[in-house]
PyMOL Python script that loads the backbone (N, CA, C, O; Angstrom):
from pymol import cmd

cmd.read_pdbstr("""\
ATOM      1  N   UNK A   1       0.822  -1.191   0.000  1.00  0.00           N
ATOM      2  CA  UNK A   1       0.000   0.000   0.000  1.00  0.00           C
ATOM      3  C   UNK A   1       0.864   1.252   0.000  1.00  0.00           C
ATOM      4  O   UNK A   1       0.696   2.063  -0.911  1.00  0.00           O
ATOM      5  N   UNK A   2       1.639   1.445   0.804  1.00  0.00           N
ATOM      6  CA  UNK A   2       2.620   2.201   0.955  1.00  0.00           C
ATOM      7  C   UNK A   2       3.840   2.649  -0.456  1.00  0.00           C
ATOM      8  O   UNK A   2       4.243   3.731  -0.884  1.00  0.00           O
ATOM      9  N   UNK A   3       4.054   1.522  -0.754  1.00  0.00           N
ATOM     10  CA  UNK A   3       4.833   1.201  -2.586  1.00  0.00           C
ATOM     11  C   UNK A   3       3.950   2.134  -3.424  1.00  0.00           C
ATOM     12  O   UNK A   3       4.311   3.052  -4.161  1.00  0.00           O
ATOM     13  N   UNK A   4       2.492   1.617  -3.101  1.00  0.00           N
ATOM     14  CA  UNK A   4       1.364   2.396  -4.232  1.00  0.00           C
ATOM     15  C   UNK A   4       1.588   3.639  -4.255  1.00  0.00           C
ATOM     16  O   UNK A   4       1.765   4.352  -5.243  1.00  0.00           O
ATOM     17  N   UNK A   5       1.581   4.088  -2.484  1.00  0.00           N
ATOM     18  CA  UNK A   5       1.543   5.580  -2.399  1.00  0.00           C
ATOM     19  C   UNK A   5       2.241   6.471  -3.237  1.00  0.00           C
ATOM     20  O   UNK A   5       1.957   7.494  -3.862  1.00  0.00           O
ATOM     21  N   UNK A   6       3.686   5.462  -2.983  1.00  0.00           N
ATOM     22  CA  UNK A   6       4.714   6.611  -3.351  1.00  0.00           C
ATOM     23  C   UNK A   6       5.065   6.363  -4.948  1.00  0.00           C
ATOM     24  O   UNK A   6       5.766   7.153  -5.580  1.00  0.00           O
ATOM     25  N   UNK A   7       4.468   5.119  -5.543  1.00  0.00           N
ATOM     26  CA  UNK A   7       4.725   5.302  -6.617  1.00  0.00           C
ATOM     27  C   UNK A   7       3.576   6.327  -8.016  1.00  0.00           C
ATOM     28  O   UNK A   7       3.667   6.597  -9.214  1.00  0.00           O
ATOM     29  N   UNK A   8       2.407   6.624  -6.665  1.00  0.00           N
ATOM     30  CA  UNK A   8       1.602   7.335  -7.252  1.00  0.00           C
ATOM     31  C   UNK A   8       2.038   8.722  -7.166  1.00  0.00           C
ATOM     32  O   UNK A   8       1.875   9.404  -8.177  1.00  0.00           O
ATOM     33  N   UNK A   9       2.656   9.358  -5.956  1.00  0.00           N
ATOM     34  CA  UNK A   9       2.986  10.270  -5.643  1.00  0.00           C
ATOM     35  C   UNK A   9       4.756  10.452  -6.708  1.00  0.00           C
ATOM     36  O   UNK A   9       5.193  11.558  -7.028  1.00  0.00           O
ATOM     37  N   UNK A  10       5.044   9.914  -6.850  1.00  0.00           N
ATOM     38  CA  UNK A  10       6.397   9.684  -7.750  1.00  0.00           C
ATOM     39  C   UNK A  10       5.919  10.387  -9.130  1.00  0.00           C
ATOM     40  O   UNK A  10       6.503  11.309  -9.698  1.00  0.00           O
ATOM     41  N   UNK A  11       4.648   9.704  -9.567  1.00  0.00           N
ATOM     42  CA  UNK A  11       4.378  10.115 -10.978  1.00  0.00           C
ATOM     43  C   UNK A  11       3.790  11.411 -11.070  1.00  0.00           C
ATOM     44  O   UNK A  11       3.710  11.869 -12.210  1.00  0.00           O
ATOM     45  N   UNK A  12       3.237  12.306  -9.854  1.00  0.00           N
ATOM     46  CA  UNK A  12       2.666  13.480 -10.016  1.00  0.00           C
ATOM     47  C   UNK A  12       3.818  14.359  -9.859  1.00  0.00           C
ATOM     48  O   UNK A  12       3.992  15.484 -10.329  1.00  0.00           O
ATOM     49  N   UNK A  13       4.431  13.787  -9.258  1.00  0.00           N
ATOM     50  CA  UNK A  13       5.955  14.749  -9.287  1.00  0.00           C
ATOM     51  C   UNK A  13       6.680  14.670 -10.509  1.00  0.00           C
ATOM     52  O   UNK A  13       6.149  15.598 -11.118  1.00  0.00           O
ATOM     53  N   UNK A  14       7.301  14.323 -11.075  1.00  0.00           N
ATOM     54  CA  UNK A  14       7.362  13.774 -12.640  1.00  0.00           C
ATOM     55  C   UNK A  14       6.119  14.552 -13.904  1.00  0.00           C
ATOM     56  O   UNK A  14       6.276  15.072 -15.009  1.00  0.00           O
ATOM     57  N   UNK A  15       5.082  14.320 -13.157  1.00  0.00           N
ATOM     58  CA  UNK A  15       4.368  15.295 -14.153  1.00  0.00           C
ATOM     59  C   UNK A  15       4.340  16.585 -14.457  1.00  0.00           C
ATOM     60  O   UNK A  15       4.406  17.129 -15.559  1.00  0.00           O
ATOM     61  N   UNK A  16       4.175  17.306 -12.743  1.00  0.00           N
ATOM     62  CA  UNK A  16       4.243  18.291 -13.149  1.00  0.00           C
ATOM     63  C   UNK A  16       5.669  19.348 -12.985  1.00  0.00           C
ATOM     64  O   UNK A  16       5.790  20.570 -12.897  1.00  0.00           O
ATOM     65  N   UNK A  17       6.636  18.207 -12.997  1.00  0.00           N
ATOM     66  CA  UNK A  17       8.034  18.820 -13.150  1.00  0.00           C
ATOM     67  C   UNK A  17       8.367  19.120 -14.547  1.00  0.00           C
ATOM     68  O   UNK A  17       9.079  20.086 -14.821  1.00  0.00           O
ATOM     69  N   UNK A  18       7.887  18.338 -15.444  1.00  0.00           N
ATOM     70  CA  UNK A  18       7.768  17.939 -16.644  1.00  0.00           C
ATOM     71  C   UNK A  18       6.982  19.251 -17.413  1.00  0.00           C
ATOM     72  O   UNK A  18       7.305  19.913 -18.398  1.00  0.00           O
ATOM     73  N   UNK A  19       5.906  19.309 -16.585  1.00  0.00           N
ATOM     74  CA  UNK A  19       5.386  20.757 -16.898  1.00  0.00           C
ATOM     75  C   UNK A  19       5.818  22.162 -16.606  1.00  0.00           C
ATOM     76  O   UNK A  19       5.697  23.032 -17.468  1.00  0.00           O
ATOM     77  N   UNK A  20       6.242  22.379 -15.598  1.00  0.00           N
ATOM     78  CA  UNK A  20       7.546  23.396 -15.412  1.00  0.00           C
ATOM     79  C   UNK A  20       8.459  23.575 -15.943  1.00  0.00           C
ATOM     80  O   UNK A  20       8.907  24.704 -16.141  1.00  0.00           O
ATOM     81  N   UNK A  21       9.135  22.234 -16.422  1.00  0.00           N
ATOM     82  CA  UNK A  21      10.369  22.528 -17.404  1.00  0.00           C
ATOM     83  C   UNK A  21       9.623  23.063 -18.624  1.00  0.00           C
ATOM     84  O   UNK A  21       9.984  24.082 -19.213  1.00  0.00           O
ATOM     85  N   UNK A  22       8.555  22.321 -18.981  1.00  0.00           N
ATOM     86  CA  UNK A  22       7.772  22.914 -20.378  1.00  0.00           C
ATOM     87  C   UNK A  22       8.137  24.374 -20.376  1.00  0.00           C
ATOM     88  O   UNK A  22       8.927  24.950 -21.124  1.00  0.00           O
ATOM     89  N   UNK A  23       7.491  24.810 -19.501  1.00  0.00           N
ATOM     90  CA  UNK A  23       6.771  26.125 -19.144  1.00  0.00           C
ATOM     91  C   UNK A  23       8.131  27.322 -19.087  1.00  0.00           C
ATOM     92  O   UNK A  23       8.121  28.452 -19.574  1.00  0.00           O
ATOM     93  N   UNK A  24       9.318  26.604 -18.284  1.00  0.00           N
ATOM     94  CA  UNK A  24      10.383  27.465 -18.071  1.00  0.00           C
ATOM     95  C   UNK A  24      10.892  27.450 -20.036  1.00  0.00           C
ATOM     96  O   UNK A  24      11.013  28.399 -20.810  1.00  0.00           O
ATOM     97  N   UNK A  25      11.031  26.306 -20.210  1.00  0.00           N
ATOM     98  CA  UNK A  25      11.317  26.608 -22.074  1.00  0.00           C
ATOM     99  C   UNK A  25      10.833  27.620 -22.756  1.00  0.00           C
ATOM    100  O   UNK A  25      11.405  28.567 -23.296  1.00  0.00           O
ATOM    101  N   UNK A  26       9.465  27.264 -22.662  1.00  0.00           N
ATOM    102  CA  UNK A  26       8.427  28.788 -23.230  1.00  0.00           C
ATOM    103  C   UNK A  26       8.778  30.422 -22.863  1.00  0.00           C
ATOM    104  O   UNK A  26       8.569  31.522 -23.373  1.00  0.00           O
ATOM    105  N   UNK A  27       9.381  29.923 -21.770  1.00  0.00           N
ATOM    106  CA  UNK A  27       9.428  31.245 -21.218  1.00  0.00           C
ATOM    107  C   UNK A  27      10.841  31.967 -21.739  1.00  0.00           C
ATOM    108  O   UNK A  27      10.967  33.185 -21.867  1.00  0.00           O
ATOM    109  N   UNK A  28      11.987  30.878 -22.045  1.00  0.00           N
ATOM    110  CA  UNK A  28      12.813  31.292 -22.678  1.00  0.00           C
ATOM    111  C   UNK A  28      13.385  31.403 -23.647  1.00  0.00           C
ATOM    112  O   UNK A  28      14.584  31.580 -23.864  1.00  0.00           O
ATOM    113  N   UNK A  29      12.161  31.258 -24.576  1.00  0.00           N
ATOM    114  CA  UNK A  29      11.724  31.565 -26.012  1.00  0.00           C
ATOM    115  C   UNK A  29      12.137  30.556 -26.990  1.00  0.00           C
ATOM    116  O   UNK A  29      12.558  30.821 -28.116  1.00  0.00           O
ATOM    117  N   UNK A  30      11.963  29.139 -26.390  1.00  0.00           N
ATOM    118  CA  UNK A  30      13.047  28.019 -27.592  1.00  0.00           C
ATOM    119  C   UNK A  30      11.969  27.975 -28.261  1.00  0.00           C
ATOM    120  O   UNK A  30      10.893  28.164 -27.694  1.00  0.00           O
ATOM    121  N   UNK A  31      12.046  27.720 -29.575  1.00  0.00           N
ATOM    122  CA  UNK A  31      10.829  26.887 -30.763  1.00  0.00           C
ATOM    123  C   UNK A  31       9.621  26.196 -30.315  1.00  0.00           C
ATOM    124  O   UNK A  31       9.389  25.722 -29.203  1.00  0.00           O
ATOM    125  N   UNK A  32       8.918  26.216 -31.320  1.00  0.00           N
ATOM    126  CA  UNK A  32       7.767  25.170 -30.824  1.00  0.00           C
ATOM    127  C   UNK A  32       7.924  23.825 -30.611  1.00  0.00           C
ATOM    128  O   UNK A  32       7.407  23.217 -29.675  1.00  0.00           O
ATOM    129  N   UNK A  33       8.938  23.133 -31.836  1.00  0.00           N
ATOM    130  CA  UNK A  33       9.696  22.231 -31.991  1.00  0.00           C
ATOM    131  C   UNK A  33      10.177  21.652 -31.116  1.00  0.00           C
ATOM    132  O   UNK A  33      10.244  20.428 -30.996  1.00  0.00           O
ATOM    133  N   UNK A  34      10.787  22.913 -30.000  1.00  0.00           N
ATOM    134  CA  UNK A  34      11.479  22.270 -28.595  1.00  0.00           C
ATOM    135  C   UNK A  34      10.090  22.318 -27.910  1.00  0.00           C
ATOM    136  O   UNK A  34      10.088  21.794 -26.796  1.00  0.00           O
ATOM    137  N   UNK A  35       9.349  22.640 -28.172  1.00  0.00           N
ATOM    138  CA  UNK A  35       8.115  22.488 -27.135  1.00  0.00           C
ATOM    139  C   UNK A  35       6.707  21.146 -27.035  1.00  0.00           C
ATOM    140  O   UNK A  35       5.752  20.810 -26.335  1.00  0.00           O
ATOM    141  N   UNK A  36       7.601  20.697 -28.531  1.00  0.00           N
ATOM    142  CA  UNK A  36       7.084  19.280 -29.081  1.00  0.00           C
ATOM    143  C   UNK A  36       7.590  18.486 -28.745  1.00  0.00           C
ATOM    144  O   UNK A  36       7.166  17.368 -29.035  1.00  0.00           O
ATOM    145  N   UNK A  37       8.789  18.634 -27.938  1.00  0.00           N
ATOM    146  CA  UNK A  37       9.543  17.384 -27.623  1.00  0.00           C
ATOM    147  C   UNK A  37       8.991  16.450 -26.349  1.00  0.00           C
ATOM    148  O   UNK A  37       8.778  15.238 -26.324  1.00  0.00           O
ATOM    149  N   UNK A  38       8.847  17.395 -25.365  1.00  0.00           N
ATOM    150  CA  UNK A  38       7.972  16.568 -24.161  1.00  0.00           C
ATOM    151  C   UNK A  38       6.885  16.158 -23.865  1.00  0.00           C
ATOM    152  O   UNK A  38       6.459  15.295 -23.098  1.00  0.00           O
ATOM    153  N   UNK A  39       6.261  17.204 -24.884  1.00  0.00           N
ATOM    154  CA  UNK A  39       4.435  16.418 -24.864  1.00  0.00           C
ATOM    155  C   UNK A  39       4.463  15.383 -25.586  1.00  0.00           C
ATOM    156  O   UNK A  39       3.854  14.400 -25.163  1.00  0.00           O
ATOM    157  N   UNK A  40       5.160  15.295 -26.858  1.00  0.00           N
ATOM    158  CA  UNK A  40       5.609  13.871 -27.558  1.00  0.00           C
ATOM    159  C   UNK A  40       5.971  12.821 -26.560  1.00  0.00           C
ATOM    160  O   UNK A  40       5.242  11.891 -26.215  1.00  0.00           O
ATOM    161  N   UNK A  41       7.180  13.073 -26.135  1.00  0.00           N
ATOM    162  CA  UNK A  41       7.776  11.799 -25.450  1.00  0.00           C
ATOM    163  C   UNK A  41       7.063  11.404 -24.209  1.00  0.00           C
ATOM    164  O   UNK A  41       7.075  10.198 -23.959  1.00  0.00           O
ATOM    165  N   UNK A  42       6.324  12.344 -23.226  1.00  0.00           N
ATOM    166  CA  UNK A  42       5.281  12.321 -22.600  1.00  0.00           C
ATOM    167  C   UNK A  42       3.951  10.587 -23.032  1.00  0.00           C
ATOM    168  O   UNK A  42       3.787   9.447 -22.597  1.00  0.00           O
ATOM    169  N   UNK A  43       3.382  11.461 -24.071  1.00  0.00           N
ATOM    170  CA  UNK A  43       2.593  10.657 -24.616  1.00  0.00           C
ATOM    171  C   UNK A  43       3.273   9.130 -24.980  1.00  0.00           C
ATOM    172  O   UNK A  43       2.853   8.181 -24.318  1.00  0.00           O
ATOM    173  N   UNK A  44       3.935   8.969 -25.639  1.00  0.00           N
ATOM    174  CA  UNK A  44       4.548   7.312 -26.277  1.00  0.00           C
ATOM    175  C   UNK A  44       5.258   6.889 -25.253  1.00  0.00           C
ATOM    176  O   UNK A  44       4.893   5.723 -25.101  1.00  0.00           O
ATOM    177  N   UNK A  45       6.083   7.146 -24.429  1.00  0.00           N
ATOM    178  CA  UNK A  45       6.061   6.719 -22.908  1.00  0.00           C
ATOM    179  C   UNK A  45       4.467   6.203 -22.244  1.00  0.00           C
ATOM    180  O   UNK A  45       4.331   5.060 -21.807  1.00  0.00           O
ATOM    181  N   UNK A  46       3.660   6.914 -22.244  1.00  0.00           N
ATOM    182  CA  UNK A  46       2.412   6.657 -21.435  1.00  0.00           C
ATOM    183  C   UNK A  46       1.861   5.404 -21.882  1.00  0.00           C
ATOM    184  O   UNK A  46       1.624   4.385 -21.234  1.00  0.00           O
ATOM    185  N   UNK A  47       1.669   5.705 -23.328  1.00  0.00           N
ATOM    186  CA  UNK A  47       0.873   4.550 -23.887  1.00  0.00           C
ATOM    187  C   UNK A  47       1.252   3.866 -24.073  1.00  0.00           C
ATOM    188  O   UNK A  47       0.521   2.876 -24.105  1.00  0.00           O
ATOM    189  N   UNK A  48       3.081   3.605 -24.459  1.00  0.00           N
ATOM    190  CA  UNK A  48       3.599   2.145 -24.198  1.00  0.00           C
ATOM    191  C   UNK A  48       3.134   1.303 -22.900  1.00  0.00           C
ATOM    192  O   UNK A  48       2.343   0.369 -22.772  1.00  0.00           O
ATOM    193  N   UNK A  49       4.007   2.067 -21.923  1.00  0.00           N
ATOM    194  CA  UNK A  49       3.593   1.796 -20.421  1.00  0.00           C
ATOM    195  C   UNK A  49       1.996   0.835 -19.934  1.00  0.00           C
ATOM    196  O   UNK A  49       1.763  -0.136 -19.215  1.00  0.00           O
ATOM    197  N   UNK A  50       1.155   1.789 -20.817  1.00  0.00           N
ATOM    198  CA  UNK A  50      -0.150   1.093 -20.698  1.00  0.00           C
ATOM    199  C   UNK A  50      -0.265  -0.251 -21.739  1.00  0.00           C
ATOM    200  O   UNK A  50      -0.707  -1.318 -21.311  1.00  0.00           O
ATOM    201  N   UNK A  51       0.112  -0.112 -22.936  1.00  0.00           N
ATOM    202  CA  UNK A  51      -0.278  -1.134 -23.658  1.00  0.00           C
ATOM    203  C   UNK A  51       0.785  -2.328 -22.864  1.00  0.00           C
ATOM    204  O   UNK A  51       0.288  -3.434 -22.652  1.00  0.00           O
ATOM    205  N   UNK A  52       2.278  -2.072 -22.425  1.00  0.00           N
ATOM    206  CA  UNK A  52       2.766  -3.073 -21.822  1.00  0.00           C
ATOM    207  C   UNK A  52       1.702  -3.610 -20.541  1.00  0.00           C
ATOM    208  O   UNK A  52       1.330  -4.783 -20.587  1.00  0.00           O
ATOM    209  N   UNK A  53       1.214  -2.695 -19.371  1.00  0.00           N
ATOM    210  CA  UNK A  53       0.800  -3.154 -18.365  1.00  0.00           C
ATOM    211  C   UNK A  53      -0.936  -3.866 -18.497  1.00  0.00           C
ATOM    212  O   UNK A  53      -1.305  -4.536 -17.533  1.00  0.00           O
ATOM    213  N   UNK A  54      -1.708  -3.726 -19.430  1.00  0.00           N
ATOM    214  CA  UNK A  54      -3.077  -3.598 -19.512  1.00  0.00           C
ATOM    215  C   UNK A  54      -3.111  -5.138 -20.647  1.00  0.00           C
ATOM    216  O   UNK A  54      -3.855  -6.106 -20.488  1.00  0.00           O
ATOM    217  N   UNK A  55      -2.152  -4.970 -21.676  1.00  0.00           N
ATOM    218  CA  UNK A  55      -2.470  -5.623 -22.780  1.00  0.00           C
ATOM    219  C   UNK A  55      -3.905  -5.569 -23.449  1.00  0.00           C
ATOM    220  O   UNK A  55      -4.376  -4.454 -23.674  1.00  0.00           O
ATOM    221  N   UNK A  56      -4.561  -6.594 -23.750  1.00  0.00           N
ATOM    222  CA  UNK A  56      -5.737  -6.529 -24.389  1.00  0.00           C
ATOM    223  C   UNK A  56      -7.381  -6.173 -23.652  1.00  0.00           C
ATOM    224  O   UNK A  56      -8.465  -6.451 -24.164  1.00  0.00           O
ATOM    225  N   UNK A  57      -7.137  -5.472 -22.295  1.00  0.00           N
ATOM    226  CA  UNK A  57      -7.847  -5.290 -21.845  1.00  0.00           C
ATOM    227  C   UNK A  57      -9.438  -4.475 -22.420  1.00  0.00           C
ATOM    228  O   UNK A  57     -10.628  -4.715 -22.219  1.00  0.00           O
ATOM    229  N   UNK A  58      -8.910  -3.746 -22.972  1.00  0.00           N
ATOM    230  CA  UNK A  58      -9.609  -2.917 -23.875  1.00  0.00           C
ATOM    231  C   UNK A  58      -9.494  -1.250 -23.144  1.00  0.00           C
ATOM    232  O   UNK A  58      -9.909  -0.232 -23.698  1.00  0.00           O
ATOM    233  N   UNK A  59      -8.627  -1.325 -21.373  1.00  0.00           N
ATOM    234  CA  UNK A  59      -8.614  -0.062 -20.916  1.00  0.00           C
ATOM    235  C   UNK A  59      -7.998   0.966 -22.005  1.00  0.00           C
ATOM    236  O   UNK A  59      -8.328   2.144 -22.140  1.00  0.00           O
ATOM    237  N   UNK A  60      -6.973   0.214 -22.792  1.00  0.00           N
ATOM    238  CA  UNK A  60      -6.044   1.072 -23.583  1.00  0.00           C
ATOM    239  C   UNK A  60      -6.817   2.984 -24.021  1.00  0.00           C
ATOM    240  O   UNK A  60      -6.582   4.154 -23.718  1.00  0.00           O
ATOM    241  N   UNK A  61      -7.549   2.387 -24.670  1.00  0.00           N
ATOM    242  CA  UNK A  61      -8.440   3.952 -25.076  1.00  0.00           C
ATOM    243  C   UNK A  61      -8.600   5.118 -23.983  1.00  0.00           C
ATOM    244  O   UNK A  61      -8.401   6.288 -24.312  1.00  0.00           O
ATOM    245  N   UNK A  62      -8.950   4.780 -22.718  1.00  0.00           N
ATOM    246  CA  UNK A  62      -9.176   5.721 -21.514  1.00  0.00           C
ATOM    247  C   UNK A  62      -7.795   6.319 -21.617  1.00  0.00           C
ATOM    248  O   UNK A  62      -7.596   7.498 -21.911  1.00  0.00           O
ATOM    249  N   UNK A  63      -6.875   5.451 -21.363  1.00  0.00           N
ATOM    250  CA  UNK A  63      -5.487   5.569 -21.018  1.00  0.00           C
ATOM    251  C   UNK A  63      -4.707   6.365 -22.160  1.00  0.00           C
ATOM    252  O   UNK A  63      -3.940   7.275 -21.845  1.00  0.00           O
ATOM    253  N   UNK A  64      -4.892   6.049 -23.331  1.00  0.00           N
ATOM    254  CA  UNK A  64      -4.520   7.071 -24.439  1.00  0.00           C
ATOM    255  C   UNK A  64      -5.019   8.338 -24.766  1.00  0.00           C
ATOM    256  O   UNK A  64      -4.406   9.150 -25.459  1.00  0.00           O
ATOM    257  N   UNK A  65      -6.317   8.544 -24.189  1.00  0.00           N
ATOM    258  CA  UNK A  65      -6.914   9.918 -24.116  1.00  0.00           C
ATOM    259  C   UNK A  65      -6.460  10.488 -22.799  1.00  0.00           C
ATOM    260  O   UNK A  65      -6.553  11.678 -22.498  1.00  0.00           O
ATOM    261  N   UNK A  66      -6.045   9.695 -22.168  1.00  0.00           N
ATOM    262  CA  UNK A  66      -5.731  11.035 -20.821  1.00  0.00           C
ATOM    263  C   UNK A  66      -4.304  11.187 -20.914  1.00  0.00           C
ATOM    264  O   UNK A  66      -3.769  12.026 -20.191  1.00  0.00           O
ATOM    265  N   UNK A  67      -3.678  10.560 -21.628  1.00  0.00           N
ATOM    266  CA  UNK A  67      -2.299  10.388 -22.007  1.00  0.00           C
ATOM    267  C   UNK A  67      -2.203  11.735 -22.893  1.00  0.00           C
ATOM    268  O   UNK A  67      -1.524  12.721 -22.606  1.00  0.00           O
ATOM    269  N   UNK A  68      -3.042  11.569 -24.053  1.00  0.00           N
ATOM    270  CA  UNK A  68      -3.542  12.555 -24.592  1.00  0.00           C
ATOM    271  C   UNK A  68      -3.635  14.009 -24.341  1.00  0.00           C
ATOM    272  O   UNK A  68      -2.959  14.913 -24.831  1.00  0.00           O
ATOM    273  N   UNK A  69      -4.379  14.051 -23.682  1.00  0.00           N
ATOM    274  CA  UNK A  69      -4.703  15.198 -22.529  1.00  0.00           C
ATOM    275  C   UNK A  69      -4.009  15.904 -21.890  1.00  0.00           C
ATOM    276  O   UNK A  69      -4.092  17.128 -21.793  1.00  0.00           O
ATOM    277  N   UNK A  70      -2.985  14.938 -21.214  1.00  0.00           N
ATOM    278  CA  UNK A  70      -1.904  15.736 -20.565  1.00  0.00           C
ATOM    279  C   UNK A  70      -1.071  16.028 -21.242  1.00  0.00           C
ATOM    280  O   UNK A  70      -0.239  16.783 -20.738  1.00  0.00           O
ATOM    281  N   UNK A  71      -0.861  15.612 -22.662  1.00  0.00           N
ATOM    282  CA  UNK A  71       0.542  16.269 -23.713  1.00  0.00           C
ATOM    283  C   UNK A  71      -0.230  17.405 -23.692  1.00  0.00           C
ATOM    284  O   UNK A  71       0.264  18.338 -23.059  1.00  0.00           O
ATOM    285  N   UNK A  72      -1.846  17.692 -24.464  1.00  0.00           N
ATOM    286  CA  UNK A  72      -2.125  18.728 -25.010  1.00  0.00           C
ATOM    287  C   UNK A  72      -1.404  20.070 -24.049  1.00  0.00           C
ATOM    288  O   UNK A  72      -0.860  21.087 -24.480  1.00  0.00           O
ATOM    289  N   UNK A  73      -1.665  19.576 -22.395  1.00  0.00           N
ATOM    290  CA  UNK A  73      -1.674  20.521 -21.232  1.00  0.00           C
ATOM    291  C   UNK A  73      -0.608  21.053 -21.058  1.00  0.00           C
ATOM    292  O   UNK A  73      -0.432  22.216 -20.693  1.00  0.00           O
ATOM    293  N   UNK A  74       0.608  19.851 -21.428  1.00  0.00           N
ATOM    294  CA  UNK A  74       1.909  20.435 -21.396  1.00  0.00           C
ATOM    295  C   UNK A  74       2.775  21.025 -22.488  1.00  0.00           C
ATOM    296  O   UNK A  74       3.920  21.440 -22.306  1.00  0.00           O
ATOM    297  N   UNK A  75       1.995  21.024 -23.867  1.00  0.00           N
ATOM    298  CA  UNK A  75       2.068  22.165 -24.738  1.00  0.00           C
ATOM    299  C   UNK A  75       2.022  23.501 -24.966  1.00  0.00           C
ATOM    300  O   UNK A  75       2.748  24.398 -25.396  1.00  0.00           O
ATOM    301  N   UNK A  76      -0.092  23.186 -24.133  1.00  0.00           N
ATOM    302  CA  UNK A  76      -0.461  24.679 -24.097  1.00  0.00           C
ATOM    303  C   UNK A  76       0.426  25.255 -23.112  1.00  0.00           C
ATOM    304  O   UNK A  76       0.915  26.222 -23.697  1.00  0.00           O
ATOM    305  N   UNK A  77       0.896  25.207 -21.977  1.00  0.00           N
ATOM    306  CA  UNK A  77       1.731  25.351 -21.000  1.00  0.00           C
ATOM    307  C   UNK A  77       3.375  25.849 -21.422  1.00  0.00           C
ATOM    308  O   UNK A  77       4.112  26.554 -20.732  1.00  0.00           O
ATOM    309  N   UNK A  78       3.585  25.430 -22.355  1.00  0.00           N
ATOM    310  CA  UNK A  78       4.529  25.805 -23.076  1.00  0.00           C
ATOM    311  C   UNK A  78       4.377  27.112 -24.134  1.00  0.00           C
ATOM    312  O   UNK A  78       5.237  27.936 -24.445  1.00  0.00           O
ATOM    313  N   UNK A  79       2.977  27.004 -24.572  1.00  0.00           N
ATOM    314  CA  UNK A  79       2.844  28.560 -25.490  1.00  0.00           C
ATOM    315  C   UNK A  79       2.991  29.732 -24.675  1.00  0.00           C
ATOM    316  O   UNK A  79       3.374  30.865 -24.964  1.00  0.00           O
ATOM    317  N   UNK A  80       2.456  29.021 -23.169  1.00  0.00           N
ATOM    318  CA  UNK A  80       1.586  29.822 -22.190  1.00  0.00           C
ATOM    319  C   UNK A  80       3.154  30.868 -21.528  1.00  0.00           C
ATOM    320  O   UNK A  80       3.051  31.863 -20.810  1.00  0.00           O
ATOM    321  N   UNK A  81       4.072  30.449 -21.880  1.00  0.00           N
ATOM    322  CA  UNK A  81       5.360  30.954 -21.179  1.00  0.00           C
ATOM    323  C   UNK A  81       6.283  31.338 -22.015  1.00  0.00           C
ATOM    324  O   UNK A  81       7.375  31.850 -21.769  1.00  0.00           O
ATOM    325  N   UNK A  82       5.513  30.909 -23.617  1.00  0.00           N
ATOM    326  CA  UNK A  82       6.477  31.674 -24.864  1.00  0.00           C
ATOM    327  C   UNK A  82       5.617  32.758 -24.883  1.00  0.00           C
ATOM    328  O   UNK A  82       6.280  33.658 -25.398  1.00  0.00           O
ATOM    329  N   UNK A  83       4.662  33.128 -24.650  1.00  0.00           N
ATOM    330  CA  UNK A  83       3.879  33.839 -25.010  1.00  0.00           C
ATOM    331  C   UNK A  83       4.535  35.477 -24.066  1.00  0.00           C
ATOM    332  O   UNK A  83       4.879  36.575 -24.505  1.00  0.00           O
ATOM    333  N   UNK A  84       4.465  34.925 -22.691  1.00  0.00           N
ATOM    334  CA  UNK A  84       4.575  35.705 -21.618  1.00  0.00           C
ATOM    335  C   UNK A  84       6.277  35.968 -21.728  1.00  0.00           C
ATOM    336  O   UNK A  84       6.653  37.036 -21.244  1.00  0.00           O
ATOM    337  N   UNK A  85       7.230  35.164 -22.268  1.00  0.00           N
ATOM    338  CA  UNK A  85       8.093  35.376 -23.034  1.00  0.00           C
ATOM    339  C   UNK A  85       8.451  36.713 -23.684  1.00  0.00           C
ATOM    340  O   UNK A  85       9.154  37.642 -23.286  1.00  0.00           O
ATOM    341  N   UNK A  86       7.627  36.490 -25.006  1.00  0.00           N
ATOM    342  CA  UNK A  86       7.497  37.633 -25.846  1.00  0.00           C
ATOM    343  C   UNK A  86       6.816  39.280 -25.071  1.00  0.00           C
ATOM    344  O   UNK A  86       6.730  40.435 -25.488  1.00  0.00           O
ATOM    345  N   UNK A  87       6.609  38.894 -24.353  1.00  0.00           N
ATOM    346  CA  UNK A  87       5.587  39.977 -23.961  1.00  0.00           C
ATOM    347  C   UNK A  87       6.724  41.104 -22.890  1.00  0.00           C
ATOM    348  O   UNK A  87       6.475  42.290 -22.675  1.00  0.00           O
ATOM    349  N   UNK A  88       7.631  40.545 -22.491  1.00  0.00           N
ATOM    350  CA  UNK A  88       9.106  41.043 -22.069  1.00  0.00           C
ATOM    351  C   UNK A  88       9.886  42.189 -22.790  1.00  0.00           C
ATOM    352  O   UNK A  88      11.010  42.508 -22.404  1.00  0.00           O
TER     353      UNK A  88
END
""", "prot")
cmd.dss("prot")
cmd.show_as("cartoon", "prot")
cmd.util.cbc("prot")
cmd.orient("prot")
């Protein structure tokens, strides 16, 4: 139970560190390109992960849309600090 905790608590840290770094990028004006890199690798990390752990369950779909979801977040998050960037 305890393993669970922290391996749940492991991945929210990871996430939204992941999103900060986004965010600090944006902010220091790299490409979009560089801003494609983590919501990418984000995502195909996730859904490997799931298609390894789930296999033919059929969860896969939930799991690829929220996988989904959180690239979009850590994109927009990334305009969100090129933006505020430019605005300097």
């Amino acid at each position: 139970m305890i393993l669970a905790l922290f391996l749940i608590l492991l991945v929210v840290v990871i996430t939204f560190g992941l999103g900060y770094w986004n965010f600090k990028l944006g902010q220091k004006g790299k490409s979009y390109g560089i801003g494609l890199i983590i919501p990418a690798g984000y995502f195909i990390a996730m859904v490997a992960m799931t298609a390894m752990a789930h296999g033919k369950n059929g969860s896969l779909s939930s799991s690829v849309v929220s996988s989904l979801l959180i690239a979009a977040v850590y994109y927009i998050v990334f305009t969100w600090g090129l933006k505020g960037a430019n605005k300097k």
